[in-house]
C-alpha positions, 0 to 999 in steps of 0.5 A, spaced: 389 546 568 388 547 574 389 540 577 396 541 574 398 548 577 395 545 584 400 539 583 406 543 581 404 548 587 403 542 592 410 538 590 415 542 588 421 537 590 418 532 585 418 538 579 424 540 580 427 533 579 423 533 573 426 539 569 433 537 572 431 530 569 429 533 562 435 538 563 440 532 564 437 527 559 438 534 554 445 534 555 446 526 554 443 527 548 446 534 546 453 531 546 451 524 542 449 528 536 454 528 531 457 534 527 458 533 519 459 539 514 453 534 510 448 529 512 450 521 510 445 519 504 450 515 500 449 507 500 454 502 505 460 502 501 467 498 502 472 499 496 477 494 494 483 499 492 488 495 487 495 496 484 499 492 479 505 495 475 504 499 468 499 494 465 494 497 461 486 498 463 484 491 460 489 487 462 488 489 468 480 488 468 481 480 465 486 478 469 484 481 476 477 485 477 472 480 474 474 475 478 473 480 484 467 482 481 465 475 481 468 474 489 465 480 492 458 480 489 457 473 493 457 476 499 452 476 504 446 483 503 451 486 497 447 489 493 451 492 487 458 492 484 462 497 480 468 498 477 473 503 475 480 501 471 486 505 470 492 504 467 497 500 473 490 500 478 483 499 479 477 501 484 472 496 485 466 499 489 462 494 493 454 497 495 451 494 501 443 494 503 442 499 509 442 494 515 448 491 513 452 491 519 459 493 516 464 491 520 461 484 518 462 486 511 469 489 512 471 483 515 468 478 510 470 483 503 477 481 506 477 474 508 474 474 500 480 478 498 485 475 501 487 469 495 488 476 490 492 478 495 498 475 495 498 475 487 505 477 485 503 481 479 498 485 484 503 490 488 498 493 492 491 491 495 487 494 500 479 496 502 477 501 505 470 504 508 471 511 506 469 514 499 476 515 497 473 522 492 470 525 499 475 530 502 479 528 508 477 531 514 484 533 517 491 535 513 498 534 516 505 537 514 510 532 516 517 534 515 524 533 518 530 538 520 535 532 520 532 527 515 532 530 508 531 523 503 523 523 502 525 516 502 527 515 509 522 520 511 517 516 508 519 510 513 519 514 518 512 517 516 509 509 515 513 506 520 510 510 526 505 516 525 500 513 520 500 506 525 499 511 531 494 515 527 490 508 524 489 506 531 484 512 533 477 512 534 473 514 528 479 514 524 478 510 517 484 511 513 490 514 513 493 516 506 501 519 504 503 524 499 509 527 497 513 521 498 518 518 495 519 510 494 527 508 493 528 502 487 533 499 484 534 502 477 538 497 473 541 502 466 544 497 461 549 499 456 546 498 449 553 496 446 555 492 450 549 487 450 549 487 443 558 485 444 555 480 448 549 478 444 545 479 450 537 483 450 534 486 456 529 480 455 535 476 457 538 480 463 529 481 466 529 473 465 535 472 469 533 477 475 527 474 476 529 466 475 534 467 480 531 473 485 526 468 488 523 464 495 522 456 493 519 452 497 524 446 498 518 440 501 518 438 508 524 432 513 521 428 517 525 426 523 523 423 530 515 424 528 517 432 526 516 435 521 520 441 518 518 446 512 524 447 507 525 452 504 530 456 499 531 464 500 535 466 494 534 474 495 537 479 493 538 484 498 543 490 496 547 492 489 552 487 490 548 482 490 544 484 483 551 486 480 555 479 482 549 476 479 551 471 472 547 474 466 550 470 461 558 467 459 564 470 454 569 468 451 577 467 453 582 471 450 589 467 450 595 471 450 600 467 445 607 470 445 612 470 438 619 468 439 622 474 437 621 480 440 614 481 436 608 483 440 604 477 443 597 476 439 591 476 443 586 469 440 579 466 442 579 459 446 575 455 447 574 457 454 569 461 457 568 466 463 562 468 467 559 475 465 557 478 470 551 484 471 556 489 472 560 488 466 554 490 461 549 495 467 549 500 473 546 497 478 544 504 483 538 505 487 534 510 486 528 515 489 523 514 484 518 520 481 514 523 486 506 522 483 505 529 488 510 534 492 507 537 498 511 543 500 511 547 508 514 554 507 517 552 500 520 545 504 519 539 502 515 535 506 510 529 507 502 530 507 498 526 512 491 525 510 485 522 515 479 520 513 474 518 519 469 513 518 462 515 516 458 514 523 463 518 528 463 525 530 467 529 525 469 534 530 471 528 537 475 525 529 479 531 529 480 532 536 483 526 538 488 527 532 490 533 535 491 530 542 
């Protein structure tokens, strides 16, 4: 002890530097300690989010979550797969061991997921890095004095603000409420389809073999080789109205040769039906699954959610800024 007292007498320089090394070195590791409500004792997760329509729960798990089960259980350090099916959506949960690097496996899930994703029954297919039961760490009431439609707000909301937001250090994702989506709504008229000898099978086969891309093969020419393809659309209400659903009957005008009125007789000729002769064609905003309300105005809800590892307060910070 003494030896110690006689050192710290003898070189105060070097003790002074010393504390101010610890003091520094305390502050350093003061401002690295993360700041959570909980600690983080959940298993590595990544979970793969899917919609598909009205269809019904088994439906959905024949067709499309034991094929993902199956592709997501052969990736590298995966230690379980689990699975919640809903009707119109499905949540997959894929559990990875400690060490796995999982930015890797987010990589990895995605490239292994991406064939499902460009399935035309699949509406919706994303994976994320958060527990989509957790709470969000910040919540944002977006609304607009001149913007009225839920649906143009929404656009502006998805087009703009979440894609500012997602690009934020620690964000993990960034989630919509109290939007409204604008669809085309086709309402038949029942007496009309049965004057025409049409059903609704009939007009849904319609629109769909005539509202697709098809590929048209390739030219060769000069040593080049170009892509043809044929894009048959629809864009707008004209396009779904002038659409032909089927062929009706022309009636021929015949007139008397006295003064009697005309009679009208069924020829052989036939005439298109058109879409609009037999249904509305009107678009839509679709019913809200929540509303969201500031101060009794409708608006938009933003919820950001952060990735596990990162500071919940540097998370919130760099949103507010």
């Amino acid at each position: 002890m003494k030896n110690i007292v006689k050192f710290a007498v003898s070189n105060p320089v070097t003790i002074c530097m010393v504390v101010l090394a610890i003091l520094l070195l305390g502050k350093i590791s003061y401002d690295q300690l993360s700041v959570d409500l909980l600690p983080d004792l959940n298993n590595p997760r990544l979970f793969i989010e899917l919609k598909a329509g009205e269809r019904p729960p088994e439906e959905i798990e024949k067709q499309f979550v034991k094929n993902m089960e199956s592709m997501a259980i052969r990736q590298s350090d995966v230690t379980q797969v689990s699975s919640v099916v809903k009707a119109g959506s499905a949540r997959i949960t894929v559990e990875y061991t400690w060490t796995k690097d999982m930015d890797e496996a987010f990589l990895d899930l995605q490239k292994a997921m991406n064939p499902f994703a460009q399935n035309k029954d699949i509406t919706e297919l994303k994976i994320t890095q958060h527990d989509p039961n957790q709470s969000p760490v910040i919540l944002i009431g977006m609304s607009h004095q001149n913007i009225t439609d839920m649906a143009e707000l929404r656009k502006v909301a998805e087009s703009y603000i979440r894609n500012e937001l997602i690009r934020l250090e620690g964000v993990a994702e960034v989630t919509l409420s109290g939007q409204e989506e604008s669809t085309l709504t086709i309402r038949t008229d029942p007496y009309k389809l049965d004057a025409f000898g049409l059903k609704i099978e009939d007009i849904a086969s319609r629109i769909e073999a005539n509202n697709q891309s098809i590929s048209g093969g390739r030219v060769s020419e000069l040593g080049l080789q170009y892509l043809v393809k044929s894009s048959s659309l629809f864009g707008s209400e004209e396009d779904f109205e002038n659409l032909i659903v089927g062929y009706k009957q022309v009636a021929k005008q015949e007139t008397g040769t006295n003064a009697s009125a005309g009679t009208a007789t069924a020829s052989g000729d036939k005439a298109p039906l058109f879409l609009r002769e037999v249904a509305t064609v009107t678009f839509e905003n679709a019913r809200p699954d929540n509303i969201v309300r500031i101060n009794g105005k409708r608006s938009i809800g933003l919820s950001i959610y952060k990735e596990m590892r990162y500071n919940t307060v540097k998370v919130v910070d760099g949103v507010s800024r």
